[in-house]
C-alpha positions as CSV (number, residue, x, y, z in Angstrom):
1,X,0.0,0.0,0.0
2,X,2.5,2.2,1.3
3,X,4.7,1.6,-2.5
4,X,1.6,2.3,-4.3
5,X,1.3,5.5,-2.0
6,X,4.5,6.7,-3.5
7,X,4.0,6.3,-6.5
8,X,1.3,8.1,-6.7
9,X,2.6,11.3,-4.7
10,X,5.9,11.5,-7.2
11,X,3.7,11.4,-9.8
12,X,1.1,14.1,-8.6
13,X,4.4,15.9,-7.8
14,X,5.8,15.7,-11.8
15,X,2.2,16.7,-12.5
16,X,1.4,13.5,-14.7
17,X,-1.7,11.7,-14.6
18,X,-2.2,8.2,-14.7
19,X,-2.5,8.4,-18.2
20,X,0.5,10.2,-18.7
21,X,2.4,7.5,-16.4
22,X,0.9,4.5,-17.8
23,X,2.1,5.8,-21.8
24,X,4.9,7.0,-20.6
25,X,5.9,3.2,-19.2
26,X,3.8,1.1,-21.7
27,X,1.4,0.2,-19.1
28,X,-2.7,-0.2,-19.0
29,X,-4.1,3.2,-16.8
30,X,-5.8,0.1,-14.7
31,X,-2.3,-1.4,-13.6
32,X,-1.3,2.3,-12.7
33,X,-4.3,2.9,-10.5
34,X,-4.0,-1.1,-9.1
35,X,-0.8,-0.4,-8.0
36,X,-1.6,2.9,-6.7
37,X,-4.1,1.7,-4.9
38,X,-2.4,-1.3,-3.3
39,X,-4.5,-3.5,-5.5
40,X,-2.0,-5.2,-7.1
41,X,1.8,-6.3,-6.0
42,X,4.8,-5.2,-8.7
43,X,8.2,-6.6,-9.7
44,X,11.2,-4.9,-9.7
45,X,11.4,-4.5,-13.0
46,X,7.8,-2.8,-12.8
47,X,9.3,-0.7,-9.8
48,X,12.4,0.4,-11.8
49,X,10.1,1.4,-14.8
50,X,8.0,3.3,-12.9
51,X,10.9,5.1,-11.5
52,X,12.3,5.8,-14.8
53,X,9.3,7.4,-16.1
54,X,9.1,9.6,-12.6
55,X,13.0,10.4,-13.2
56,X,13.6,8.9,-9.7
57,X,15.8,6.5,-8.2
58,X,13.8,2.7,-7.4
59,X,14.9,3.1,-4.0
60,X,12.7,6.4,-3.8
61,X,9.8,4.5,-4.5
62,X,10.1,1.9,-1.5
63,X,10.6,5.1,0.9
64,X,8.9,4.4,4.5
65,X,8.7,0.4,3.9
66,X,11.1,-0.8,6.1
């Protein structure tokens, strides 16, 4: 949940949409907002694609988990 939660804020801070982030990756808009939304768990390589598109180290994204 709390991965999904990150996500989502550094992507409301680069002012993309779940549109924008999903193109931008070469994901579905539904696997954007199931991860987002803790519905769904990612791989790493899902993790480090996201973080690409958000310009952002992978490690950014698992922030407050441990």
């Amino acid at each position: 949940m709390l991965f999904g939660k990150n996500v989502c804020r550094e992507r409301n801070e680069k002012g993309m949409s779940q549109n924008d982030l999903a193109a931008t990756c070469g994901f579905e808009k539904t696997t954007i907002s199931r991860i987002e939304n803790g519905r769904t768990n990612c791989t790493i390589k899902t993790a480090t694609t996201l973080a690409q598109a958000l310009g952002i180290s992978t490690s950014k994204l698992f922030n407050d988990l441990i």
